[in-house]
N, CA, C and O atoms as a DFTB+ gen file, in Angstrom:
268 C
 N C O
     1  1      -9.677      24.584     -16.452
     2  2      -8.772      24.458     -15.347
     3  2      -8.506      25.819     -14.712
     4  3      -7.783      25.997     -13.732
     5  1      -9.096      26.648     -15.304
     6  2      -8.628      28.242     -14.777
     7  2      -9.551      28.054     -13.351
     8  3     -10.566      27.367     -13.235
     9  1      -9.009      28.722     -12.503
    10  2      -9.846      29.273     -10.990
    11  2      -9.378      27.880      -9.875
    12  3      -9.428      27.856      -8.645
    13  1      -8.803      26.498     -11.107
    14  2      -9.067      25.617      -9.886
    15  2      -7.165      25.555      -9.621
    16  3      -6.100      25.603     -10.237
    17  1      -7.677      25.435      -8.412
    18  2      -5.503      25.334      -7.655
    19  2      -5.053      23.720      -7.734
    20  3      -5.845      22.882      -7.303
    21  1      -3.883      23.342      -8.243
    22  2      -3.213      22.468      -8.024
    23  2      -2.904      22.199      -6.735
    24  3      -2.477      23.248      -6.253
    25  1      -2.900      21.490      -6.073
    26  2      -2.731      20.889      -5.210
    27  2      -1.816      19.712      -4.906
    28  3      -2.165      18.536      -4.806
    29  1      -0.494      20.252      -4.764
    30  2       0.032      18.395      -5.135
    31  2       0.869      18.149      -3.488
    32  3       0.918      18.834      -2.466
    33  1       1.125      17.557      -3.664
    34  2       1.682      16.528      -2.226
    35  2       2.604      15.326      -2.312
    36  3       2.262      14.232      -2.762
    37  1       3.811      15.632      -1.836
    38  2       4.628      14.602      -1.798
    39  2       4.566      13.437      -1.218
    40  3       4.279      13.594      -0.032
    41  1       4.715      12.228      -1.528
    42  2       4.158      10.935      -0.994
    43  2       5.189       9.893      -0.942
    44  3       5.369       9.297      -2.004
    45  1       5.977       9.508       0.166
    46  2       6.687       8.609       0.520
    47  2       6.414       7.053       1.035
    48  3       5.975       6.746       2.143
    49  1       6.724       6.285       0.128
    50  2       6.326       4.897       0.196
    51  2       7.230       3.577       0.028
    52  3       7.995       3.493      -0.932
    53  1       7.140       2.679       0.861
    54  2       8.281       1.579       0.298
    55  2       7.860       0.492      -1.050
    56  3       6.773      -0.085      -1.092
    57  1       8.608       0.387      -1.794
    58  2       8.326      -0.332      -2.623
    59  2       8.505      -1.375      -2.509
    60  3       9.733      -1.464      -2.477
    61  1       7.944      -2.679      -2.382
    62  2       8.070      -4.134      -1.473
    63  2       9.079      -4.811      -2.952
    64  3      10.058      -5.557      -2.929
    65  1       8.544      -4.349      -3.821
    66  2       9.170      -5.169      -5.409
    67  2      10.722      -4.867      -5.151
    68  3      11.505      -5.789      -4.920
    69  1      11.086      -3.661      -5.198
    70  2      12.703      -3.504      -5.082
    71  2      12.951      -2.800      -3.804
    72  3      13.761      -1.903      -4.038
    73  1      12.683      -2.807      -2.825
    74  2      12.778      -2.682      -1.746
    75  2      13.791      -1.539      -1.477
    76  3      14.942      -1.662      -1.058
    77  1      13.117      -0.386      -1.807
    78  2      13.495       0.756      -2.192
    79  2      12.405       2.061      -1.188
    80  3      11.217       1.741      -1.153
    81  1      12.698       3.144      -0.585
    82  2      12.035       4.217      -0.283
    83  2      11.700       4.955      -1.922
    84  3      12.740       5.050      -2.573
    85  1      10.432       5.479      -2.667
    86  2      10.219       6.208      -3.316
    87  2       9.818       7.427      -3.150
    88  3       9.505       7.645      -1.980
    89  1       9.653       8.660      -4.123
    90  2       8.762       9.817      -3.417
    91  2       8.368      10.014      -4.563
    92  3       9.068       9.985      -5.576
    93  1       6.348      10.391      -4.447
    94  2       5.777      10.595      -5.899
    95  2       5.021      12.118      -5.093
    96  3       4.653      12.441      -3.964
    97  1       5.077      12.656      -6.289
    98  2       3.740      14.196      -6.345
    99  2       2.514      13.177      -6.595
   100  3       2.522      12.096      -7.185
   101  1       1.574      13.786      -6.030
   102  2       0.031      13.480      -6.290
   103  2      -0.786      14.895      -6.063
   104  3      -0.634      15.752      -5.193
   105  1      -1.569      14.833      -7.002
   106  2      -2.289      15.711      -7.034
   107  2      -3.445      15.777      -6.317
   108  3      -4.338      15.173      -6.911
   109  1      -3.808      16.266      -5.270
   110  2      -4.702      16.436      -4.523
   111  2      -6.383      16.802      -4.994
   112  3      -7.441      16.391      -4.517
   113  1      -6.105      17.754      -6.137
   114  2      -7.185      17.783      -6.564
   115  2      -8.206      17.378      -7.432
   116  3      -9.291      17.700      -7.916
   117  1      -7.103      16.284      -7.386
   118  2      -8.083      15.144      -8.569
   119  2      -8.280      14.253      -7.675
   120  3      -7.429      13.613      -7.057
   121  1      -9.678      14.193      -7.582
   122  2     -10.187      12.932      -6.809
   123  2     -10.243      11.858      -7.814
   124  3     -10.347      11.932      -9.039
   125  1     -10.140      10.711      -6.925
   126  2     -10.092       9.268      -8.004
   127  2      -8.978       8.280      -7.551
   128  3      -8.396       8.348      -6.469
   129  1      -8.738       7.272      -8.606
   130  2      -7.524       6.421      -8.520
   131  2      -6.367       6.817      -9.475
   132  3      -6.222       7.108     -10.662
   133  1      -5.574       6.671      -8.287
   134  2      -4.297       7.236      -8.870
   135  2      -3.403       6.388      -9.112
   136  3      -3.325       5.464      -8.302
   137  1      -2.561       6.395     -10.128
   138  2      -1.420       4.901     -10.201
   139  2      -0.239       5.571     -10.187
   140  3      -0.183       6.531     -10.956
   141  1       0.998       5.268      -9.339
   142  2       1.940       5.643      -9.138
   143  2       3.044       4.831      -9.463
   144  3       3.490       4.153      -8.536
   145  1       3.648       4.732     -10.681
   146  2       4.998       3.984     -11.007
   147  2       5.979       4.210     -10.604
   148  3       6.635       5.205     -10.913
   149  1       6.635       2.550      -9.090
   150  2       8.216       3.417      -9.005
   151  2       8.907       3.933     -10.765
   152  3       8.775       3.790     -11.981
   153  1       9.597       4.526      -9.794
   154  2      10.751       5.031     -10.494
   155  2      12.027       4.080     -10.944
   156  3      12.692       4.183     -11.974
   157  1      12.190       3.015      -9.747
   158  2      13.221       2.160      -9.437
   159  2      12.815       1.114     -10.146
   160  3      13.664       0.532     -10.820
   161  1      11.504       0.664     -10.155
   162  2      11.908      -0.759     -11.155
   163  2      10.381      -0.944     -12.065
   164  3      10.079      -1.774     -12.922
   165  1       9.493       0.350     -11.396
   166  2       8.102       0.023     -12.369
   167  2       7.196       0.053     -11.885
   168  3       6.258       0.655     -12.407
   169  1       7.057      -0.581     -10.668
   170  2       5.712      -1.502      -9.693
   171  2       4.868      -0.397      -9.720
   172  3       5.192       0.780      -9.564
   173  1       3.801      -0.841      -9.923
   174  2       2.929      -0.419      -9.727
   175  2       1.984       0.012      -8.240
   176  3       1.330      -0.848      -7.650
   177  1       2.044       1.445      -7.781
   178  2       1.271       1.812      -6.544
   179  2      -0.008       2.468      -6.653
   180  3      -0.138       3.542      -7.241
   181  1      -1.011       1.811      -6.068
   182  2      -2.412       2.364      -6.711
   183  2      -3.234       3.557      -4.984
   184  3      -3.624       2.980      -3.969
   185  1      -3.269       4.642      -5.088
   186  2      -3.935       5.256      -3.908
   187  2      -4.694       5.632      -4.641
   188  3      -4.594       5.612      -5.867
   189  1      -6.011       6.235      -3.679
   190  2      -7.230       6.891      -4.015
   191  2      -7.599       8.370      -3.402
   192  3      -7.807       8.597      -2.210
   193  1      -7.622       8.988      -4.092
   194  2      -7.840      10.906      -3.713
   195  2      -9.273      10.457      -3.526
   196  3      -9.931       9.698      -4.238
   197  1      -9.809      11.442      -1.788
   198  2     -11.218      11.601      -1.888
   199  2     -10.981      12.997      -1.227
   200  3     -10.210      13.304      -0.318
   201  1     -11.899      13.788      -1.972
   202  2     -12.284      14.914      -1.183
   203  2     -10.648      15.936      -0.414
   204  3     -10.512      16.558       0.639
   205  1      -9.681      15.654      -1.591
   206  2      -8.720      16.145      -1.455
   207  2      -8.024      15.151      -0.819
   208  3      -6.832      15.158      -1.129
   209  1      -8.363      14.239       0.014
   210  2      -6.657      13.529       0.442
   211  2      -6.795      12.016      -0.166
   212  3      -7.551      11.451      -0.956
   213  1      -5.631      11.657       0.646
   214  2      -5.261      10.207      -0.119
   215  2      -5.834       9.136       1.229
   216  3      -5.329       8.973       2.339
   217  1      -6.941       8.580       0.689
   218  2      -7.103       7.895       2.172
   219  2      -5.968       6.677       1.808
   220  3      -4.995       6.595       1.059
   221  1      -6.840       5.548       3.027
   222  2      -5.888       4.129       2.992
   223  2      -6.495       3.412       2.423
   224  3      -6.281       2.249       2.765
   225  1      -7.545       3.595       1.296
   226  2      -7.746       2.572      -0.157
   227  2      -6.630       2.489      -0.831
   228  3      -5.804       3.333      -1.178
   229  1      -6.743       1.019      -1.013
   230  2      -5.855       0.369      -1.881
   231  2      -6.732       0.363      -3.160
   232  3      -7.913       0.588      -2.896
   233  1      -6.465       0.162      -4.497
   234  2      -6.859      -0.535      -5.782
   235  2      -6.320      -1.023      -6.504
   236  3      -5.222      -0.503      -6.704
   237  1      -6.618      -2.186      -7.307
   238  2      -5.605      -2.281      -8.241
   239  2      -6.704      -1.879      -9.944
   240  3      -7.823      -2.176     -10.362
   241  1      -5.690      -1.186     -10.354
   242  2      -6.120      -0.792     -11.665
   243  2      -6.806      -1.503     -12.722
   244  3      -7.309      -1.025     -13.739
   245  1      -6.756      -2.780     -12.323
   246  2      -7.691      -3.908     -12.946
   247  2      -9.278      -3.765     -12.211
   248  3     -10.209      -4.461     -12.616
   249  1      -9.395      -3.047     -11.399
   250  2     -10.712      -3.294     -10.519
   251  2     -11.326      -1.830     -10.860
   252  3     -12.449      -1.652     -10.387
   253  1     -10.694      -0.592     -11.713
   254  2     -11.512       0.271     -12.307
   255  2     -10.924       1.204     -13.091
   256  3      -9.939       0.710     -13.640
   257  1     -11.146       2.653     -13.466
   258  2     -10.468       3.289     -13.976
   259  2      -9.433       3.723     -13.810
   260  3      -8.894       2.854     -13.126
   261  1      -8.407       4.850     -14.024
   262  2      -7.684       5.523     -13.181
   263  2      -7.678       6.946     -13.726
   264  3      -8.492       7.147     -14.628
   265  1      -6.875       8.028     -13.331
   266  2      -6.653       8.771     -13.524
   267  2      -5.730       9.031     -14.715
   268  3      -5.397      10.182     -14.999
């Protein structure tokens, strides 16, 4: 991990389960699927890092690995 920079990024999202605004860090420099647990009740939020950002793939963690 030496030489490589963290990269993280704050990420604001509604949570439809408890109908709540959340805010998660994501790390930018891990490309892949990322799973993001509210805070507020659990739910599960799945984004995907490519090439440093978070596009608008959805996944659900049943459909591959994660991070």
């Amino acid at each position: 991990m030496f030489g490589m920079k963290r990269k993280r990024r704050r990420q604001e999202l509604w949570c439809h389960a408890c109908e709540h605004y959340v805010q998660f860090l994501i790390d930018l420099a891990r490309d892949g699927n990322h799973v993001l647990n509210c805070p507020s009740c659990g739910h599960e939020h799945c984004r995907v890092v490519k090439d440093g950002v978070i596009t608008d793939i959805r996944w659900d963690q049943r459909n591959g690995p994660r991070i």
